[in-house]
N, C-alpha and C positions, 0 to 999 in steps of 0.2 A: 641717651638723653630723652626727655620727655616728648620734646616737638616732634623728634624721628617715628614716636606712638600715634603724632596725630596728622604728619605733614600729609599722607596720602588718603585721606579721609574722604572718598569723594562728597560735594554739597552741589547741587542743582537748585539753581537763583531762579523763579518765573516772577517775582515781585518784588521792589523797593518800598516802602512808607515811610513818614518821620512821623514824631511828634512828639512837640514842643511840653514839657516839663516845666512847674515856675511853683517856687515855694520860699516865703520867709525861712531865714534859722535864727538859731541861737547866738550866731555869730553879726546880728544885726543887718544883714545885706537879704538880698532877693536871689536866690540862686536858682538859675534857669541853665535847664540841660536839654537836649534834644536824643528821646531814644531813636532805634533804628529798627523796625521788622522787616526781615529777609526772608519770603516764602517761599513754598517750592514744594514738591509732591512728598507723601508720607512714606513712611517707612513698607507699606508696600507697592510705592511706586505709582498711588494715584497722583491724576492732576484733577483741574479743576472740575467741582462738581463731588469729587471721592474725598478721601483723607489727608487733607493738609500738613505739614508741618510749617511753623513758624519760627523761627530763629534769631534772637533779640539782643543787642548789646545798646550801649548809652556814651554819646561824645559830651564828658565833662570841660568842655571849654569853657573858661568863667566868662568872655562877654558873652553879654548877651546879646551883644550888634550882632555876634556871630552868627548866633540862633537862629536868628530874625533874617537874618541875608538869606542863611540854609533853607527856610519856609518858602521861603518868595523862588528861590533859585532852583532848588532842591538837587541832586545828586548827579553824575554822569552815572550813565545806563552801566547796570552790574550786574544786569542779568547772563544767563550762559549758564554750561557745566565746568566744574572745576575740580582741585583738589584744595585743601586748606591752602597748600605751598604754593601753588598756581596762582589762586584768589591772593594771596599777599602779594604776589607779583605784580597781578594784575592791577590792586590799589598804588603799589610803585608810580605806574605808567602814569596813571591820569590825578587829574588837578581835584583832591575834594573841595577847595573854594575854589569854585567859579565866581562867586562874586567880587575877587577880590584877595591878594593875600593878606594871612591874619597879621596883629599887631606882634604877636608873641609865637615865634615858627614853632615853639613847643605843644602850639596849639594844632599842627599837623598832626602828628602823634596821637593826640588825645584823640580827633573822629579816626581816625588809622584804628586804632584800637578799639572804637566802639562798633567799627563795620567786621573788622578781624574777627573778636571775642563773638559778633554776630553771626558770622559764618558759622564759626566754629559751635556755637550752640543748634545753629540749623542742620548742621552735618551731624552731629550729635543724635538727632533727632529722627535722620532719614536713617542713620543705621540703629537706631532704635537702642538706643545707650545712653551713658552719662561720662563727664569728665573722669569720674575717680577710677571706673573701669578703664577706660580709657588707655591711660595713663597709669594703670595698675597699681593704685595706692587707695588707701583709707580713709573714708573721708568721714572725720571724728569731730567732735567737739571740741567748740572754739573760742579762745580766752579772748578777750576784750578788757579794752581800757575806755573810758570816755575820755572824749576829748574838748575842751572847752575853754573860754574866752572868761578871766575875769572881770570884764569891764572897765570904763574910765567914770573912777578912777576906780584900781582894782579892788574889788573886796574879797572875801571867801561864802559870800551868801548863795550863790549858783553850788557851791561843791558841798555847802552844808544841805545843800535842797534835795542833791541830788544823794548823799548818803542815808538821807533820814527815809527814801525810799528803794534805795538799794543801798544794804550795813553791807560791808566788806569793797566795796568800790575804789577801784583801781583807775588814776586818772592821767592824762597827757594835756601838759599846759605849755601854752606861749608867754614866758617871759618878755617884757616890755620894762625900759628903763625907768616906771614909775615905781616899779617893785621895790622896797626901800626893805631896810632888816623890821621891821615891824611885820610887814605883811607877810614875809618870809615863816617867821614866827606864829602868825595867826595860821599859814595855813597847817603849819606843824601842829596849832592845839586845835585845828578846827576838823582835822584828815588824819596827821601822823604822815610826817614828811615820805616816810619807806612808800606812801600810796600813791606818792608822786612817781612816777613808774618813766617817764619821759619826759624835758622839757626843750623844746624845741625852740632853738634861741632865733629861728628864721634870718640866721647873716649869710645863706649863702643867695637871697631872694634878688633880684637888681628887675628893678621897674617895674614891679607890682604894687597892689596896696597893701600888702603885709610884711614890705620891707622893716627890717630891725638894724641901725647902724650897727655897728662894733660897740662895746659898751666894756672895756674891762672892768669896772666897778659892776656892773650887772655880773660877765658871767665869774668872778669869783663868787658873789654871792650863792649865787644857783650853787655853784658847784660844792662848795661848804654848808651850803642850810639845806642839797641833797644828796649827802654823803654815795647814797644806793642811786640816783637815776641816772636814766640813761639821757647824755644830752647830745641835741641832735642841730647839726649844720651851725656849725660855730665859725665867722669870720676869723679867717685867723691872720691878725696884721702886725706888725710892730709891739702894739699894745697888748694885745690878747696872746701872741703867741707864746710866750713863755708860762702860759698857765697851761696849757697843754704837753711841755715836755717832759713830765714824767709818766712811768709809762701805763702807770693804774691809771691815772687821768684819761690816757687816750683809749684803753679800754674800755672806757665807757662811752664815746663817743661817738655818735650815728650820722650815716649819710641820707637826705633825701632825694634835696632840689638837684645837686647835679648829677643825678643818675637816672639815667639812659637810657643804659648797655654796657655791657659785659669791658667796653673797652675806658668806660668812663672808673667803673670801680679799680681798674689798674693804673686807673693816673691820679687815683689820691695821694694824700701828702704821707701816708700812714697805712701800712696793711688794718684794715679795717675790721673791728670785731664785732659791728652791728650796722646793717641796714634797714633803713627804709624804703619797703618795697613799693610803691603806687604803679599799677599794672599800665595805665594810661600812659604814664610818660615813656616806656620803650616800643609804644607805636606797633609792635607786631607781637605775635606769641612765638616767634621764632627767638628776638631778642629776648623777652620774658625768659623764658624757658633754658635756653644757653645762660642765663646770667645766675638764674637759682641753682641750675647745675652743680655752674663755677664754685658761689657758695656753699654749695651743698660740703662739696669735694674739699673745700678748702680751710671747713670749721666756723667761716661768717653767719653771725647769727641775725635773722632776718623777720620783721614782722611786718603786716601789712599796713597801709595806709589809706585814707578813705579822704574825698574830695566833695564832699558834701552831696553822695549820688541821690536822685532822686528815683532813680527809674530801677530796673534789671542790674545796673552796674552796681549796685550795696551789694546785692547778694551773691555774683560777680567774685568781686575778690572776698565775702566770705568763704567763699568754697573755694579760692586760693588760697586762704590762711589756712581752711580745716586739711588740704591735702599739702602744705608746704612746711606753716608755720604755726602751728596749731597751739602750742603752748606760748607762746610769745605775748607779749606786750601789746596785742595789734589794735591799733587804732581804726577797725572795721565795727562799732557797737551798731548795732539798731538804730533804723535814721530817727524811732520817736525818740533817740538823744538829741539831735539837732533839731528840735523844736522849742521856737521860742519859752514857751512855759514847760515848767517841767511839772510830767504830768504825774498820776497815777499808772500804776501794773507797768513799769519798765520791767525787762525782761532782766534776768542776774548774769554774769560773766561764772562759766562758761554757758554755750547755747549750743542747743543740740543741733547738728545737720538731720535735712529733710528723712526720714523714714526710706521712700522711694525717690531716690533722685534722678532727674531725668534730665540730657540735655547737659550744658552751662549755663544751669539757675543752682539757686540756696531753696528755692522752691516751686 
């Protein structure tokens, strides 16, 4: 397994810093994230004064109370020498909110992961390497989908905006019960439904703002006007579940929100033939890593998923798509997709990885 490539990695911490992250998207909210730099002597073992290394990952928690507590509070002491395996230990032990536990505990996970994926690029860094060594794999170019919000009330002028600046564009939508067979139809003559690549019904969300009831008249539709997508976390209740029990249906079907770890994809309702991977929500790269394995070994087909990163974390789990899941559906594009207007020179699907990669960056 891959973690066993990285878990004795030594990393020496002599610094902590944050900082606060805050940008409009395309999905109408303000999304503020906090990165993390981990410093510590260079790859030949200066400290202060010689050659630095810094080591960076990103806690996508969506409040932003969060953030804001994090600034004022800031972190328990993480300095020391470690190994990756150690340093995860050692985040076990102590409390990353001191100010407070969060509303949503899956928001532990997520700085869990921004401090982890930080080591791990710091360690990277002292031993004077990159992930894909690493871990002995190739780190190739990487398929993307955009992903994006049609609006209230929904129309297809965001995905005609966004083709008419990149033709062949491949996209992942949130059905919402406003979608009626009209729009279904417009986005077929406005994209050609096969471009719909994902549609993420959000039933498995509970107390968030992008909760989606159960809607059996919704997800028939979806699942008839896109014969090819893959649809992802569907409530499945009295009403809805009988449109899942055949078994081409459930082969198209993807897990996001409730996956973890390795022990969550064995307690679905259904041997699963696609996930959604978000590297944040399994909290460590030891869960990460054991659970792509699992997949790996087991034929589940996986691509990555993106949280609106503003910092290091985009390109982050780009360079998990390019070394896990590289031709997939992955909902990791360019963050200038998630900007409110859509601009000029977006970049085409696939995108090339860094030339020289260094560390746990895309660049």
């Amino acid at each position: 397994m891959e973690y066993e490539r990285i878990a004795d990695l030594p990393v020496t911490i002599d610094e902590v810093s944050t900082d606060r992250l805050e940008r409009e998207t395309s999905s109408e909210f303000t999304r503020v994230t906090t990165e993390f730099a981990l410093s510590g002597p260079g790859p030949d073992g200066g400290r202060i004064g010689d050659e630095r290394a810094v080591g960076r990952g990103e806690d996508v928690t969506y409040e932003t109370a969060e953030h804001d507590a994090l600034a004022e509070t800031g972190l328990p002491d993480l300095t020391g020498e470690y190994t990756i395996d150690s340093f995860s230990a050692h985040l076990e032990s102590v409390d990353l909110f001191p100010a407070g536990a969060p509303d949503r505990g899956e928001f532990r996970n997520y700085r869990r992961w921004g401090l982890e994926s930080a080591a791990l690029d710091l360690a990277l860094r002292q031993a004077d390497t990159d992930l894909a060594s690493a871990v002995d794999r190739s780190l190739d170019p990487v398929r993307f989908v955009a992903s994006t919000r049609l609006g209230e009330p929904p129309t297809t002028d965001r995905l005609e905006a966004l083709r008419e600046r990149v033709p062949d564009l491949e996209f992942k939508l949130d059905p919402i019960p406003a979608w009626d067979d009209d729009l279904v139809a417009a986005i077929d003559d406005a994209v050609g439904a096969d471009a719909i690549r994902i549609l993420d019904l959000k039933g498995r969300y509970e107390g968030t703002d992008v909760d989606v009831p159960a809607d059996p008249d919704l997800y028939r539709r979806v699942l008839e006007g896109f014969p090819n997508g893959v649809i992802e976390d569907p409530a499945l209740t009295d009403e809805t579940r009988p449109l899942f029990e055949d078994a081409d249906v459930r082969s198209r079907v993807s897990w996001d929100a409730p996956i973890h770890g390795l022990e969550d994809v064995e307690s679905l309702p259904w041997e699963p033939d696609w996930l959604n991977i978000k590297p944040s929500r399994f909290g460590s790269l030891e869960s990460l890593l054991e659970t792509l394995a699992d997949c790996e070994e087991r034929g589940i087909s996986c691509y990555g998923g993106g949280q609106f990163e503003l910092g290091v974390g985009r390109g982050q789990i780009q360079t998990l798509a390019a070394l896990f899941y590289r031709d997939s559906p992955n909902d990791v594009a360019p963050g200038a997709y998630n900007d409110p207007e859509v601009a000029d020179g977006l970049p085409a699907s696939p995108f090339e990885p860094p030339a020289e990669p260094d560390g746990f960056r895309w660049s």
